[in-house]
BABAKOL-82580 format. One line per 3 residues: their letters; for each residue x, y, z of N, C-alpha, C, O. Coordinates in steps of 0.05 Angstrom, whole numbers. Each point is the difference from the previous one (the first is absolute). Layout:
a> X/Y/Z/X/Y/Z/X/Y/Z/X/Y/Z; ...
This chain:
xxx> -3568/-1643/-1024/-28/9/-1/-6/19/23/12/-3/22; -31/22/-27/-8/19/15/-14/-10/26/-8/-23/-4; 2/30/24/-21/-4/16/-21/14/-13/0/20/-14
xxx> -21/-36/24/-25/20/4/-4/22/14/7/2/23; -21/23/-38/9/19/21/-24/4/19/-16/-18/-3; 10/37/22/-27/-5/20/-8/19/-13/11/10/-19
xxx> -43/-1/36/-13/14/-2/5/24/11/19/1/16; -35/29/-23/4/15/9/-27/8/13/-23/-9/-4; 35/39/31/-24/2/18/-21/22/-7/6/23/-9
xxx> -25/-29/13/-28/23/-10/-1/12/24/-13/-10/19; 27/35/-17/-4/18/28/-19/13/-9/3/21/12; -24/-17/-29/-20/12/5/-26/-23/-5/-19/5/-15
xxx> 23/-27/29/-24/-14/4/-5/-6/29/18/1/16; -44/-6/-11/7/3/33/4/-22/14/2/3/24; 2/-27/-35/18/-15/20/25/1/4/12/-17/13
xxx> 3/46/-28/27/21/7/-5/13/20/18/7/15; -41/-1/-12/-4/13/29/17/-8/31/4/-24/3; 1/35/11/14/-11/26/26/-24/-7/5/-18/16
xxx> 6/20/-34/26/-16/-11/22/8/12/12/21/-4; -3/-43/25/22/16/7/26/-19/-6/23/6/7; -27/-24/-19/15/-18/-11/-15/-21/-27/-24/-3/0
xxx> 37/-6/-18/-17/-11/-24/25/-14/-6/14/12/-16; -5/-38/27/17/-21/-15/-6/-13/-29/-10/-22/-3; 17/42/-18/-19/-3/-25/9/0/-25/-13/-4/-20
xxx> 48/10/24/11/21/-17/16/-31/-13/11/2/-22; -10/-36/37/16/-13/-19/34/2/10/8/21/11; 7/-39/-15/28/3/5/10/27/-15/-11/7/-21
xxx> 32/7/30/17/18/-5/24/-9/-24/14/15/-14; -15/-44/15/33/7/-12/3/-32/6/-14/-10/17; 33/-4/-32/8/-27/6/7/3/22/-10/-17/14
xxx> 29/37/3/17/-2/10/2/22/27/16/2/19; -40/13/-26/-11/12/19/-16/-8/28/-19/-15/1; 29/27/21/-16/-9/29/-20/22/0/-13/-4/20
xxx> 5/25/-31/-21/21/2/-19/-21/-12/1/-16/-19; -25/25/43/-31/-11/4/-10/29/-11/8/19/14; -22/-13/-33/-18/18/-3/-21/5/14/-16/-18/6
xxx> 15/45/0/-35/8/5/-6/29/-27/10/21/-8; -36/-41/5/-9/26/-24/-13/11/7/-9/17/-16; -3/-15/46/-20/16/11/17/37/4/24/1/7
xxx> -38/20/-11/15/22/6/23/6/19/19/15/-1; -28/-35/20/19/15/19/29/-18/10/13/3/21; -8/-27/-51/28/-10/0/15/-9/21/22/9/6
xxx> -34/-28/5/6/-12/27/12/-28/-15/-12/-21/2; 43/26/-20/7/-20/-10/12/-14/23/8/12/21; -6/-43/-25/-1/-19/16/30/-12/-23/6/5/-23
xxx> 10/-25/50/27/-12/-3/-8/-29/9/-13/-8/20; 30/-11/-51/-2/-25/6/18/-7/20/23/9/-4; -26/-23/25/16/-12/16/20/-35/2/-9/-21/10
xxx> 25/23/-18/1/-33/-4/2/-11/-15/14/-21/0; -32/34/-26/-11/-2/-19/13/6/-31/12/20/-5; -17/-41/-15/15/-5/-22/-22/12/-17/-21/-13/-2
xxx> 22/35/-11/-26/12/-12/3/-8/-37/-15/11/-17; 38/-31/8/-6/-16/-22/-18/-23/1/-12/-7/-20; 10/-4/44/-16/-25/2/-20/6/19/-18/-16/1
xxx> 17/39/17/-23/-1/18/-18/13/-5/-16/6/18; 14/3/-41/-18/18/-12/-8/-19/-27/12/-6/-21; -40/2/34/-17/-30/-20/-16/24/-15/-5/22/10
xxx> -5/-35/-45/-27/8/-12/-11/-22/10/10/-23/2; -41/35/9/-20/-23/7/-20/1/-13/-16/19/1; 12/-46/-21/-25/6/-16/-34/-1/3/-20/4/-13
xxx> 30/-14/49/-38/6/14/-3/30/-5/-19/11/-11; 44/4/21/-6/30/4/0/15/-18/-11/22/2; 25/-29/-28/5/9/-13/18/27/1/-4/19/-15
xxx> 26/-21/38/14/16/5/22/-3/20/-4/-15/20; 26/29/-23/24/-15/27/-2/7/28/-5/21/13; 12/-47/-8/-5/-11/29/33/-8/19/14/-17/-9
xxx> -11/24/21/18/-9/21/2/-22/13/-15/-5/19; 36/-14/-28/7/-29/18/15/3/19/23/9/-4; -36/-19/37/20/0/24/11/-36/5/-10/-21/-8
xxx> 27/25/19/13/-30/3/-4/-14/26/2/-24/6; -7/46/8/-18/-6/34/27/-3/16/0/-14/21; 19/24/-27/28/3/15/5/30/9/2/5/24
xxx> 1/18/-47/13/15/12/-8/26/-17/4/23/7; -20/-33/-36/-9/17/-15/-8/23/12/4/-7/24; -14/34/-22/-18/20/0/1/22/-18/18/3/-16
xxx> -43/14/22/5/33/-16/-5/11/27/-15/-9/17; 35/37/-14/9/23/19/-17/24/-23/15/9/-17; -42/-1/16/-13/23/1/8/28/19/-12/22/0
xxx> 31/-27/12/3/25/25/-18/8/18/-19/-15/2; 20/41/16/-22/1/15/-1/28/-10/11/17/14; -24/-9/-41/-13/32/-1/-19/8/18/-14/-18/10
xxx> 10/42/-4/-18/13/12/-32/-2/-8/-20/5/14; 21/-16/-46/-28/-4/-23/-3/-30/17/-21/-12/-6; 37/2/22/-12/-28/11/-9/0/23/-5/-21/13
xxx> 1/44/-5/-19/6/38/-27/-6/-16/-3/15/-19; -13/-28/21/-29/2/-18/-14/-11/36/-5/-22/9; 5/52/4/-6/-7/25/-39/-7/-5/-11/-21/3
xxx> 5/35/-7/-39/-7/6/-10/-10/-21/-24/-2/2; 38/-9/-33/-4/-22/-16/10/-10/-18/3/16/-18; 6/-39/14/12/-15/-17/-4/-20/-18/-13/-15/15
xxx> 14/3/-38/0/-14/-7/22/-23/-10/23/10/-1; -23/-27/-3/34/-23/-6/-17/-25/-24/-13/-20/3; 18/32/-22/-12/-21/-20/24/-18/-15/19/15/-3
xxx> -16/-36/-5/21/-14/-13/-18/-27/-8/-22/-7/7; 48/-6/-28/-17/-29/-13/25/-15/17/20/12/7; -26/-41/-1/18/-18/23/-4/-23/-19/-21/-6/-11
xxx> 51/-12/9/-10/-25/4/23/-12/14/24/3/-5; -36/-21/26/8/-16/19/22/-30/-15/-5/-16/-18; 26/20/34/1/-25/-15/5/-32/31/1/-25/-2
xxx> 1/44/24/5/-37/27/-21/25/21/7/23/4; -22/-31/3/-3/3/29/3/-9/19/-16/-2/19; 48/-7/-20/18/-14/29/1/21/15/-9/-6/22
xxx> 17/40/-24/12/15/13/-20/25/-5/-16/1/-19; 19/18/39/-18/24/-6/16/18/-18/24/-2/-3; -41/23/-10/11/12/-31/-8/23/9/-24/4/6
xxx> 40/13/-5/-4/26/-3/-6/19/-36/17/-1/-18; -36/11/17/-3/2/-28/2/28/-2/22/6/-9; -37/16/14/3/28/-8/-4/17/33/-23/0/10
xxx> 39/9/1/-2/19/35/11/15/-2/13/8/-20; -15/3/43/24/24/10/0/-6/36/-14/10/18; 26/-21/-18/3/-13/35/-7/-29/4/-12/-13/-18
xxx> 18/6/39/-9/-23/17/-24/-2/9/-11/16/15; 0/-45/-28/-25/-8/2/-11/-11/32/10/-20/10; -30/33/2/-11/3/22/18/8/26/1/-13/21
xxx> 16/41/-27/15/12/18/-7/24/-1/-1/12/-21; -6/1/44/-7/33/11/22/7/-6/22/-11/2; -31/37/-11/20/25/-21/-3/-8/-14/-10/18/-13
xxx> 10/-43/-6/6/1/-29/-30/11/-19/-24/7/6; 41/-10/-30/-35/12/-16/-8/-32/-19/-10/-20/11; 15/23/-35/-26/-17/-12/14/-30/-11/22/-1/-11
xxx> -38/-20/16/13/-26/-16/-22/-20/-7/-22/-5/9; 41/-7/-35/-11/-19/-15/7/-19/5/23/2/-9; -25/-27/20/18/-27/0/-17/-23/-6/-25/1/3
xxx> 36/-20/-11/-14/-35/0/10/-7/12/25/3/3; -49/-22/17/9/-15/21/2/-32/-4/-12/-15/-15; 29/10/31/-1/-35/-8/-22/-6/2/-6/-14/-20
xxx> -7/17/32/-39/-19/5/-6/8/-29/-15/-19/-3; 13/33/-26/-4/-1/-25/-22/22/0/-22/0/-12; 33/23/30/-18/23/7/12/27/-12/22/-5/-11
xxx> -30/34/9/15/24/-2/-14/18/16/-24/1/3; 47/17/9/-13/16/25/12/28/-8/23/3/-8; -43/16/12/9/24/-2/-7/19/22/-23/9/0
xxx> 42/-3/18/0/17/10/8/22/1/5/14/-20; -3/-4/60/14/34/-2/3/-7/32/-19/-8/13; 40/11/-4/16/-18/25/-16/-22/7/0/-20/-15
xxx> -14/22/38/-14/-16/7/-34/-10/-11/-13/-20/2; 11/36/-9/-33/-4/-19/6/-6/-25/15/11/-16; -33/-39/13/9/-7/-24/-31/-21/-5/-18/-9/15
xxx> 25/7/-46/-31/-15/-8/3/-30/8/20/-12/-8; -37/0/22/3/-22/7/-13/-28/-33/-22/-5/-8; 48/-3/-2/-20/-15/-23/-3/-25/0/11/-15/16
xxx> -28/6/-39/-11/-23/3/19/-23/-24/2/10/-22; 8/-33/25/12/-16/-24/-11/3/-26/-24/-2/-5; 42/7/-11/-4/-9/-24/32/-10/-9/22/4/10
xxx> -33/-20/-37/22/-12/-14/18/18/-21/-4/4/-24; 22/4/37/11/29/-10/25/-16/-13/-5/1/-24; 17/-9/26/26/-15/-13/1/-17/-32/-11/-19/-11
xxx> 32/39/7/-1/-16/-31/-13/9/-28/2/-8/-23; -21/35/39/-17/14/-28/-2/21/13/-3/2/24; 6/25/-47/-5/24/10/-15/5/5/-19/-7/-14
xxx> 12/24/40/-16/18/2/4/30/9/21/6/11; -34/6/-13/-3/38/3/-5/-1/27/-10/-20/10; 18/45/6/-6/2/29/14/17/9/24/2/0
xxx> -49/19/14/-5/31/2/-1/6/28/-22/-7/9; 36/15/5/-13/6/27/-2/28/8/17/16/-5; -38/-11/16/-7/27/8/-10/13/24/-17/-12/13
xxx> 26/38/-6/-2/10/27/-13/31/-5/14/20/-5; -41/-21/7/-13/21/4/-6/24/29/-21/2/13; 36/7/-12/0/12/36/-32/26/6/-10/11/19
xxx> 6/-11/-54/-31/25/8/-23/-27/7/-23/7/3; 27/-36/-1/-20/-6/-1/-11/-8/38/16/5/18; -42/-15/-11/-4/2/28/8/-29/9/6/-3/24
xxx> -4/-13/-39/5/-30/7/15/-10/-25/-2/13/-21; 19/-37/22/-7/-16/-25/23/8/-16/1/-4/-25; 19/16/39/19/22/-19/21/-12/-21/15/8/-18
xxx> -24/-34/31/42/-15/-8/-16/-24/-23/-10/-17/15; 6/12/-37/-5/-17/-21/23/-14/-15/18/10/-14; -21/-36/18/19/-14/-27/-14/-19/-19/-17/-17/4
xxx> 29/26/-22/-20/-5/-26/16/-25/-13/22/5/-8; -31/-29/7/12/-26/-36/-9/5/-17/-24/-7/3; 26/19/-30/-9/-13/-27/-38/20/6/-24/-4/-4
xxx> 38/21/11/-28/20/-3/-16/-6/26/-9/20/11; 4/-40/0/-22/-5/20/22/9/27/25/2/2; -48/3/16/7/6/31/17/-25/16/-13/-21/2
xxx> 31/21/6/11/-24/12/0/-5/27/-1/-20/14; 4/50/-7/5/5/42/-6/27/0/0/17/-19; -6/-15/46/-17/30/10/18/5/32/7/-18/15
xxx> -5/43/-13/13/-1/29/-7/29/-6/-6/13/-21; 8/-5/60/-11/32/4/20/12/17/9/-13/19; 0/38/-24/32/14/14/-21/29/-4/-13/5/-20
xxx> 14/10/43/-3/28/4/23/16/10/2/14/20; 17/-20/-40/28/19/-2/8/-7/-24/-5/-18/-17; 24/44/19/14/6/-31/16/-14/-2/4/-13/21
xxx> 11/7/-42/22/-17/-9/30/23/19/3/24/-1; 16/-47/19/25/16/5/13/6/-27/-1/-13/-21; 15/39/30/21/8/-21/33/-19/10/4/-2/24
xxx> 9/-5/-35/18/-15/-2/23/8/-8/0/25/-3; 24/-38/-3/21/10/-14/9/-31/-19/21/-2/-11; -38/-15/12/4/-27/-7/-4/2/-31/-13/21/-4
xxx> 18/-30/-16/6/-7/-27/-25/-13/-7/-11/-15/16; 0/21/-43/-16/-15/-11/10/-25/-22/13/2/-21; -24/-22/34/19/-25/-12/-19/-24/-16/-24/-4/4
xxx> 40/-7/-20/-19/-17/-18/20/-15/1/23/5/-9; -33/-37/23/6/-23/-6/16/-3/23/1/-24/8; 14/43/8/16/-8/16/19/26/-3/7/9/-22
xxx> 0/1/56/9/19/3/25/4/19/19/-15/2; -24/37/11/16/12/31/12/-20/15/23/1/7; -43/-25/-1/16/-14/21/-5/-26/-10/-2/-18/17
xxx> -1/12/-47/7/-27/-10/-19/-20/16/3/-23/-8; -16/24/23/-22/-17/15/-30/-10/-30/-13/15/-14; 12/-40/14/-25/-6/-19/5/8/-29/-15/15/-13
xxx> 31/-22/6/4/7/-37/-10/-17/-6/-1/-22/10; -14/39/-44/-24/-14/-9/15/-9/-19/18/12/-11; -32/-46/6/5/-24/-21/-23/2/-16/-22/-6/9
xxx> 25/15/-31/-16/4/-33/8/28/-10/22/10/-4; -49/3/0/-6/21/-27/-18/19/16/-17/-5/17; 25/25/-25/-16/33/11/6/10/-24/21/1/-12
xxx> -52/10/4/3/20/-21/-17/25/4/-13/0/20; 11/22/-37/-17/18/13/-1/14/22/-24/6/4; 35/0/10/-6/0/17/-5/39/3/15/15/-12
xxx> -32/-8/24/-13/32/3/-4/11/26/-20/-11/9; 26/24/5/-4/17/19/-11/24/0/11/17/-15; -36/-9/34/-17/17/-8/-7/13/27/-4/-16/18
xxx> 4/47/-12/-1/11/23/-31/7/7/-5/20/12; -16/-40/-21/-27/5/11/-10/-39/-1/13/-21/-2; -31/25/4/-20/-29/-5/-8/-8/-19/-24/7/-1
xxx> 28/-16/-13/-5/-13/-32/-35/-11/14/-9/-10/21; -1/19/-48/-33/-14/3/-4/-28/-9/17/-7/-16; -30/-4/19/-7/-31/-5/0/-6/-33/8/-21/-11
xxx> -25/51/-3/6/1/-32/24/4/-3/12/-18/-11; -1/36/18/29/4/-5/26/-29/1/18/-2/-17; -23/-15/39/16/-18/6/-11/-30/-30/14/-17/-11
xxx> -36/20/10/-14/-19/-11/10/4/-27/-1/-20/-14; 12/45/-1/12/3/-26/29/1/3/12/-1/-21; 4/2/44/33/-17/-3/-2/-21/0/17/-12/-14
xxx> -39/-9/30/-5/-27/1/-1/-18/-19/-1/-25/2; 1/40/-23/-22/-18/-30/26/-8/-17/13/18/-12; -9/-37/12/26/-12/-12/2/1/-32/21/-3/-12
xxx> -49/7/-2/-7/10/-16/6/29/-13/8/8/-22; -18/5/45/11/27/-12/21/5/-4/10/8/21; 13/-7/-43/25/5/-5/11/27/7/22/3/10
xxx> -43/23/-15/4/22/4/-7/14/14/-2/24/-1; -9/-52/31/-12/18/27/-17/25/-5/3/24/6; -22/-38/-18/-23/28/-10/8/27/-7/-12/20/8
xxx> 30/-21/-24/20/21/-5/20/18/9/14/15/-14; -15/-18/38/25/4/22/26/-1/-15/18/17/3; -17/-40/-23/23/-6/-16/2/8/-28/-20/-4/-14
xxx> 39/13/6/2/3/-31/15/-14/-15/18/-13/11; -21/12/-34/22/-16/-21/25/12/8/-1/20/15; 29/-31/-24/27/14/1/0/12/-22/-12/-8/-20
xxx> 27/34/21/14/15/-18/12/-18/-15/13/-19/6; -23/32/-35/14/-17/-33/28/8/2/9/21/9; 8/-45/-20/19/2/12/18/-7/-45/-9/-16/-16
xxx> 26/30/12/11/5/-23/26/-11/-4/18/1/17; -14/-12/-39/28/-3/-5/21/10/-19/-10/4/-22; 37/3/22/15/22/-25/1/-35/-10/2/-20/14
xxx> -2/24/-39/11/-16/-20/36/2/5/11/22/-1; -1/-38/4/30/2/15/3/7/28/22/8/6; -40/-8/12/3/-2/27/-13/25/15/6/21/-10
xxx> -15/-20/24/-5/23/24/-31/-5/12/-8/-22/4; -2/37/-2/-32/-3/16/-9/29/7/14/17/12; -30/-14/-17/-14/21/5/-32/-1/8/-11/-19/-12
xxx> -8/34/30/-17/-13/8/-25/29/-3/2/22/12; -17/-28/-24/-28/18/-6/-4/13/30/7/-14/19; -16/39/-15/-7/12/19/22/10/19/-5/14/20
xxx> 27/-22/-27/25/5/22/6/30/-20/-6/6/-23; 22/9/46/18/29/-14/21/7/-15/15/20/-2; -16/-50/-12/22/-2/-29/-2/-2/-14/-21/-12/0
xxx> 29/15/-30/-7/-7/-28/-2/-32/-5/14/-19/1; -42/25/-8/-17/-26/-5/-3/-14/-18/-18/8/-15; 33/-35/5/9/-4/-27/-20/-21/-11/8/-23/0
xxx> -38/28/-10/-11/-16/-3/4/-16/-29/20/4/-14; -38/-20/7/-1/-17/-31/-4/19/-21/8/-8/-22; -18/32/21/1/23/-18/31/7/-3/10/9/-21
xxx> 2/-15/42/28/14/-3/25/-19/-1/17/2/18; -15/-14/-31/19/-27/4/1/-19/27/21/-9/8; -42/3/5/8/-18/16/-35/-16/1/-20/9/-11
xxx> 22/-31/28/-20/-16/-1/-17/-3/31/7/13/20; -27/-29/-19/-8/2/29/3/-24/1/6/-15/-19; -12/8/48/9/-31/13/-17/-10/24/4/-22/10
């Protein structure tokens, strides 16, 4: 049987706007280590470690595939493009679920968490917290019971603003506030999901979604990836391409630049 296939991206809706990564595109291939990005500017990402027949889950909260780490050695290697300096604003949106908070989890960065020179990170901390910073400034947060159920979580670094710059967001609401009057460093460090570069804090559960955006996502904006409900992220997402079959074998797929063999023409849809 087939997989399910994912969705496709609405680059002309504007939560395509500032996309500089969109983990969205679904496994590649049984057998494939390419991480897709459907965002324009193809900052495909490499499984590390990683068995992409079994570590690539359908999740039916999300209604879409999600990535399982084993909290050993798993990661994704995004690279370090030049589309990842998002020096004076960023956004890091992804869905998490936790599965031990014995150990700290690195979930979606690009550097080391609370170190000068580096630029931006996401981590859970053992106290049952998530902190997002940018070296040393970072949102100071408050507990919640994060383990065991997903939740969405956005963090953001606005550098036009006068205070107040650095936001991380749970499940739509404000979680931590911290204030930095400097730009994000430029780096040569890799953007990594789940565990990266120096194998320090690999994350135990599920990352799905996950989006990178070179400005500040608004509170509406974050509040419609949040909604576990919305299947098609307020239309950011599209149905997949209808996908055809030859009667005696082959595939052919609507909208691609080949002859398209639909149910008019001897073959069926699926």
């Amino acid at each position: 049987m087939d997989r399910p296939r994912q969705f496709r991206l609405n680059y002309g809706h504007p939560l395509a706007q500032g996309l500089v990564f969109a983990g969205l595109g679904g496994p590649a291939g049984v057998a494939s280590t390419l991480y897709r990005d459907s965002s324009l500017y193809c900052n495909h990402g490499t499984l590390t470690n990683m068995d992409p027949a079994t570590d690539w889950v359908w999740d039916q909260f999300l209604g879409r595939w999600v990535l399982d780490f084993d909290g050993s050695n798993d990661g994704v290697d995004c690279g370090a493009a030049t589309s990842f300096d998002c020096t004076d604003g960023v956004s890091v949106a992804f869905w998490m679920k936790i599965t031990s908070k014995l150990v700290e989890r690195n979930l979606v960065y690009k550097g080391k968490n609370y170190v000068l020179g580096e630029s931006w990170t996401s981590q859970y901390q053992t106290d049952d917290t998530l902190v997002f910073g940018i070296e040393q400034d970072r949102c100071m947060p408050h507990t919640k019971n994060l383990v065991g159920t997903w939740h969405h979580v956005t963090g953001t670094f606005n550098n036009q603003l006068s205070a107040v710059q650095i936001k991380n967001y749970v499940d739509g609401a404000v979680y931590g506030l911290a204030t930095r009057a400097a730009a994000i460093p430029v780096t040569t460090r890799s953007v990594c999901i789940g565990g990266g570069y120096d194998g320090s804090y690999p994350m135990l559960g599920r990352i799905g979604d996950p989006l990178i955006y070179n400005r500040a996502l608004s509170t509406s904006e974050i509040s419609i990836l949040a909604d576990p409900s919305n299947t098609m992220l307020g239309g950011l997402l599209m149905p997949p391409k209808r996908r055809y079959y030859r009667i005696g074998g082959g595939t052919t797929y609507h909208g691609y630049p080949y002859p398209i063999l639909d149910p008019m023409h001897g073959g069926f849809q699926r």
